[in-house]
C-alpha positions as CSV (number, residue, x, y, z in Angstrom):
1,X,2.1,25.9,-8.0
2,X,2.9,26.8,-4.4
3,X,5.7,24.2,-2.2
4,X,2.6,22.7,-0.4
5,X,0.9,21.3,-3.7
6,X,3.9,19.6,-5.5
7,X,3.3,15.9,-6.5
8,X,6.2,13.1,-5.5
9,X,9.1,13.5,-8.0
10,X,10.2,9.9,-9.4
11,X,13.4,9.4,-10.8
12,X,14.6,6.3,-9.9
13,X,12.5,2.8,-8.9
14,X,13.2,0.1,-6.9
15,X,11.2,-3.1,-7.0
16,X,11.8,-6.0,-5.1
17,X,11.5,-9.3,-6.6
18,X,11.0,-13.0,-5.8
19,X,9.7,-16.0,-7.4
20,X,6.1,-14.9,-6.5
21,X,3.3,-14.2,-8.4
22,X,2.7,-10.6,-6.7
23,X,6.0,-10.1,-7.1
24,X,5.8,-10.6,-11.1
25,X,2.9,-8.0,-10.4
26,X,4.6,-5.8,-8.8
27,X,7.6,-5.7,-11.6
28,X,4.4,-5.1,-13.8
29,X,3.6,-2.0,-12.2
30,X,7.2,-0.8,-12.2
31,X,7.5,-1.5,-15.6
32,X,4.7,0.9,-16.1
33,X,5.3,3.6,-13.5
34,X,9.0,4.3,-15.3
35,X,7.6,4.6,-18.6
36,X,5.3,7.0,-17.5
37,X,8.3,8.7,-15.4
38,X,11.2,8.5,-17.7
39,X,12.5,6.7,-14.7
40,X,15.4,4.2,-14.0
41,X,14.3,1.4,-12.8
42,X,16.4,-1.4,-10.7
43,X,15.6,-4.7,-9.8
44,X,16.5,-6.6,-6.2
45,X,16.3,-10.5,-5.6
46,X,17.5,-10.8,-1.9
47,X,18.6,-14.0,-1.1
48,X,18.0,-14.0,2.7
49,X,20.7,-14.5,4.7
50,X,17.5,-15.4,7.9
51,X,16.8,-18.3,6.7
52,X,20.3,-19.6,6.0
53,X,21.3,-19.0,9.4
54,X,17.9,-20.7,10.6
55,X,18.9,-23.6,8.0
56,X,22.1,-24.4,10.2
57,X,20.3,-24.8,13.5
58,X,20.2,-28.4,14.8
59,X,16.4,-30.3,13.9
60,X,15.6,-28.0,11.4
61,X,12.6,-28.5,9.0
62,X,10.4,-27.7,7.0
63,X,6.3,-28.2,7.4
64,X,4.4,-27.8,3.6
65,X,1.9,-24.9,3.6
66,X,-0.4,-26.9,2.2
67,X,0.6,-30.8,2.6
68,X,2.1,-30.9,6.1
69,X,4.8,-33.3,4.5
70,X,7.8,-32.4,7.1
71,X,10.9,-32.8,5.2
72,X,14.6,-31.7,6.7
73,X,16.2,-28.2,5.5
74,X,19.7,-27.8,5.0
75,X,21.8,-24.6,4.5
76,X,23.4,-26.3,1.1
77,X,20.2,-27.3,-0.5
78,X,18.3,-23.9,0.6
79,X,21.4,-21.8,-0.9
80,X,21.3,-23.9,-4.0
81,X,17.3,-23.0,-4.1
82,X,18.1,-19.7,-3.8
83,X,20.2,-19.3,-6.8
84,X,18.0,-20.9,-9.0
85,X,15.1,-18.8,-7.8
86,X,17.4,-15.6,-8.7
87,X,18.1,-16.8,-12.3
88,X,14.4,-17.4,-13.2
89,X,13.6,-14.0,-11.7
90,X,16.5,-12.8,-13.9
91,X,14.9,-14.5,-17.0
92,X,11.7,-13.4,-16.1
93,X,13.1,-9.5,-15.7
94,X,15.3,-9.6,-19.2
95,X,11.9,-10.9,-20.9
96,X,10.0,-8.1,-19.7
97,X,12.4,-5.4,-20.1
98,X,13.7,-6.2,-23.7
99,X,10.4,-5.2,-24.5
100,X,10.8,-2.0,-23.3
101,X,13.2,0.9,-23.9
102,X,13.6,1.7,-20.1
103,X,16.9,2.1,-18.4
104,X,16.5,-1.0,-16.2
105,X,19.2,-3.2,-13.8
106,X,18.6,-6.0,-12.2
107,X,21.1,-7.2,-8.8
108,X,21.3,-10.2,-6.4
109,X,22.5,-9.4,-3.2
110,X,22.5,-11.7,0.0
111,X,21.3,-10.1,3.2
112,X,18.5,-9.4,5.6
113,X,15.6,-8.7,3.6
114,X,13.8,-6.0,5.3
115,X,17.5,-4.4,5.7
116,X,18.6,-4.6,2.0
117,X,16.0,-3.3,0.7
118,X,15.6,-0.1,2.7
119,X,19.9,0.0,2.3
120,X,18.9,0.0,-1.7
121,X,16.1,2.4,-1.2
122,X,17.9,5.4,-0.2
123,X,18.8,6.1,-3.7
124,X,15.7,5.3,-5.0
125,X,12.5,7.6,-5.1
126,X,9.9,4.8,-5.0
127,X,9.4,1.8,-3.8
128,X,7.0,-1.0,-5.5
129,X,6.7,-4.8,-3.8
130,X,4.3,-7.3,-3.7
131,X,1.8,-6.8,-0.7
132,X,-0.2,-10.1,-0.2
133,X,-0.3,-13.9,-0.2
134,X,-2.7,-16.4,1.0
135,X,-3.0,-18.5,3.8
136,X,-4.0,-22.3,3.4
137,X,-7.6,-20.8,4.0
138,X,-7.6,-18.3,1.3
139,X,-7.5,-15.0,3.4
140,X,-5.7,-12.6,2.2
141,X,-2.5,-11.5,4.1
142,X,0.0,-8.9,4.3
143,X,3.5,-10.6,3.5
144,X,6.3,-10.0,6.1
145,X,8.1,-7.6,3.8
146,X,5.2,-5.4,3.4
147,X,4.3,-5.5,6.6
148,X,7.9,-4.0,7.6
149,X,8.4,-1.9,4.7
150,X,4.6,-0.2,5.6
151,X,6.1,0.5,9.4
152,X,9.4,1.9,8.2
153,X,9.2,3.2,4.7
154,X,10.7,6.5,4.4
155,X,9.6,6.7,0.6
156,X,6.9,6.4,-1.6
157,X,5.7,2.8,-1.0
158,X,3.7,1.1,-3.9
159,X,1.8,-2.2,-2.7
160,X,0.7,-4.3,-5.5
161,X,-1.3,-7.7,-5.4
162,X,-1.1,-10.6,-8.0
163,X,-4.2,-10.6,-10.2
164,X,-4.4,-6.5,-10.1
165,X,-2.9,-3.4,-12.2
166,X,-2.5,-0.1,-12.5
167,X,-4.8,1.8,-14.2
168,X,-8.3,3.6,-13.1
169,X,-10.5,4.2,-11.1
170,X,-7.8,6.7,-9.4
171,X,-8.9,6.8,-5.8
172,X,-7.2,9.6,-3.5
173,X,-8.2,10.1,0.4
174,X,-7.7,14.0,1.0
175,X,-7.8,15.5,3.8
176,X,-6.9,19.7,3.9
177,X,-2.8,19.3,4.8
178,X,0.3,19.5,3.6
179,X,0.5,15.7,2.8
180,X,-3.0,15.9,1.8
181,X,-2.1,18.3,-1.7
182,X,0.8,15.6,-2.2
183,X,-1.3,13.1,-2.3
184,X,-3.6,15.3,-4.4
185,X,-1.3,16.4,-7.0
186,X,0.1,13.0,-7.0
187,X,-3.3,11.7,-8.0
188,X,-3.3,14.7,-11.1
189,X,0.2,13.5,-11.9
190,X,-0.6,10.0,-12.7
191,X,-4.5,10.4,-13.9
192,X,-5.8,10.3,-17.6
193,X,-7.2,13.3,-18.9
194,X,-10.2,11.6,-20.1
195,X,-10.6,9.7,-16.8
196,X,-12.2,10.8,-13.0
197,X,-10.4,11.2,-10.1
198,X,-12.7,9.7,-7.7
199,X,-11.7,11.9,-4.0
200,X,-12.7,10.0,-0.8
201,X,-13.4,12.9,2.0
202,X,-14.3,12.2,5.3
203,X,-17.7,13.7,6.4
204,X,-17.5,13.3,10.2
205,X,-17.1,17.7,10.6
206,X,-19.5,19.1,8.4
207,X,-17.8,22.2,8.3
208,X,-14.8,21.1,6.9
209,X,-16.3,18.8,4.9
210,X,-18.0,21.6,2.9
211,X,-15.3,24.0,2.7
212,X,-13.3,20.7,1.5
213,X,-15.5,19.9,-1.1
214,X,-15.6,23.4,-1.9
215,X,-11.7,24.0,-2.6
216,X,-12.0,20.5,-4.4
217,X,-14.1,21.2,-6.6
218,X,-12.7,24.5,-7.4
219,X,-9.2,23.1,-7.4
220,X,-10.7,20.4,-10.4
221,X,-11.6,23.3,-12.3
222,X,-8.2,25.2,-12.2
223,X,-6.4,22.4,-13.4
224,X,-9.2,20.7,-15.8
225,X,-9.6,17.5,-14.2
226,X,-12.4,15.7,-13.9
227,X,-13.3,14.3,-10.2
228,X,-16.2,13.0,-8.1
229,X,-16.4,13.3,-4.4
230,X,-17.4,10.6,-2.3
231,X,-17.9,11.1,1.1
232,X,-16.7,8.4,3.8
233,X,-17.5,7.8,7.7
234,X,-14.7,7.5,9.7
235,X,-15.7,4.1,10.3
236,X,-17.3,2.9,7.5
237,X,-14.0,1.3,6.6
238,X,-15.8,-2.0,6.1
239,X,-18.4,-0.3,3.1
240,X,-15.7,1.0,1.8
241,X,-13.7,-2.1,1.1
242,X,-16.8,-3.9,0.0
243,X,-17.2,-1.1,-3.0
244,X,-14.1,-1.5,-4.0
245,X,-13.8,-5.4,-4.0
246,X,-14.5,-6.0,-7.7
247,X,-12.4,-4.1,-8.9
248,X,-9.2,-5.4,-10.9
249,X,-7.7,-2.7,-12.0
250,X,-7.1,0.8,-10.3
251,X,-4.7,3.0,-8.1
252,X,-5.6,4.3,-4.1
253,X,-3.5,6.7,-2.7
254,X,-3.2,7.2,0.9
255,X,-1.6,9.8,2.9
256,X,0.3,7.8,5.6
257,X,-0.1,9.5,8.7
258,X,-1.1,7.2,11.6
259,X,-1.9,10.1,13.4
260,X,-4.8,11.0,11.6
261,X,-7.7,9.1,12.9
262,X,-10.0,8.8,10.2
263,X,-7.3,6.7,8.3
264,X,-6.2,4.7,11.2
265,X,-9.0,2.0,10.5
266,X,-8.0,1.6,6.7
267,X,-4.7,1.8,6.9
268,X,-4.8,-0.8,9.4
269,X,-6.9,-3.1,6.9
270,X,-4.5,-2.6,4.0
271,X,-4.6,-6.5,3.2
272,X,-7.7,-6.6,2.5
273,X,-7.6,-3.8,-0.1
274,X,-7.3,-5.2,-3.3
275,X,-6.0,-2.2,-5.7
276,X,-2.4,-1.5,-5.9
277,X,-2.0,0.9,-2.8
278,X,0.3,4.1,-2.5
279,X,1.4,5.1,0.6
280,X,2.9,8.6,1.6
281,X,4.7,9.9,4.1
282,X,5.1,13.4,5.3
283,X,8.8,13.1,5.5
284,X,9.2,11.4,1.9
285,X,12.1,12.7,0.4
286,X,11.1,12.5,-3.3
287,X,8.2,15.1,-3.3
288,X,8.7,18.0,-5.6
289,X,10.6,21.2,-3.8
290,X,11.0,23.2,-7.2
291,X,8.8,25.6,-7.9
292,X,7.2,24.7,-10.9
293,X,7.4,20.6,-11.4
């Protein structure tokens, strides 16, 4: 297997945990990605030191999401919230684990949350969190973290929503580069062998789309896996997100280069994506360099 076709190598996951549903979700998926590994896996609960500081500013308060009751927010009483959210994550975290056999750790720490997490990162090959809430009107949204960790991520980045899991159909964008074969092999990595790898390919050269499908296909055989091509307009973003609405369970993996145009409209649409979401980076430290893995 040559240096440009080496899957992401995952050692060690981080997951970053709150009293959220998509949150428990995301734990979920960590759960499952270091079984399939053989990978540590540690925990995070972030108690954010933003909203303490914003707690001690004069007239502070607090408007309900979804009552309007306005009620007054003290640094004390948000603290003390804090710690009990941590040790019911903590319960819910033991529960889950002592059911496995995984290598697992879970840490408070008190911080910025965007900052401590890409601080706890950096010794971590992957990085799983819960993508999306909903607003008062039911849309769905990209949370705050996500939104951050998608703009800055220098690692694997795993988006997961509440309600969805891992598991197939295995969708992969390719496109004929270096980060597309990660992505790729990434895809062969994680897939079943009696499931199909369903490869999105854009069609707007159709030149490169046929020699694509071409080395796809021919690529499939090599390594005995099973896949289906579909081809996708540039801007047919919209179609695309209406196929895969439905679904509940499944995996999309993305190669996240903004400077790719064809992937600029999804990429900018990832809350409405309802699959768990991989995103890649070029730069990613934890893909493969041995030849071989």
């Amino acid at each position: 297997m040559s240096e440009a076709n080496q899957p992401i190598r995952v050692e060690r996951i981080l997951v970053s945990l709150d009293n959220s549903r998509h949150s428990l979700a995301a734990l979920q998926a960590a759960v499952e990605l270091a079984q399939h590994y053989g990978a540590e896996l540690k925990a995070v609960f972030v108690e954010d030191t933003t909203l303490l500081r914003l707690a001690e500013m004069p007239f502070c308060q607090e408007v309900g999401e979804y009552t309007a009751i306005v009620r007054e927010i003290s640094s004390d009483g948000l603290s003390q919230g804090m710690v009990v959210q941590s040790r019911w994550v903590l319960r819910s975290f033991r529960n889950i684990i002592n059911q496995t056999d995984l290598r697992a750790e879970m840490t408070v720490l008190r911080g910025a949350i965007n900052d401590t997490i890409a601080a706890e990162s950096q010794s971590c090959d992957l990085i799983i969190i819960g993508k999306t809430g909903t607003n008062p009107l039911g849309k769905p949204r990209l949370g705050s973290t996500a939104q951050a960790m998608v703009k800055h991520h220098s690692k694997p980045l795993l988006l997961v929503e509440e309600n969805n899991r891992l598991g197939y159909p295995m969708i992969v964008y390719y496109e004929n580069s270096h980060l597309g074969n990660i992505c790729l092999e990434t895809a062969r990595a994680l897939h079943h062998p009696e499931e199909t790898i369903i490869v999105l390919l854009s069609e707007d050269e159709p030149e490169a789309f046929s020699a694509n499908s071409s080395y796809l296909n021919h690529w499939a055989e090599e390594n005995e896996v099973s896949i289906t091509i579909q081809a996708i307009k540039p801007h047919a973003t919209t179609r695309f997100l209406h196929i895969i609405k439905g679904l509940k369970t499944g995996l999309l993996i993305l190669p996240h280069d903004l400077e790719t145009p064809n992937l600029a409209p999804l990429l900018g649409r990832l809350e409405q994506v309802s699959l768990p979401v991989l995103l890649i980076r070029i730069g990613d430290e934890s893909v493969n360099t041995q030849q071989g893995e």
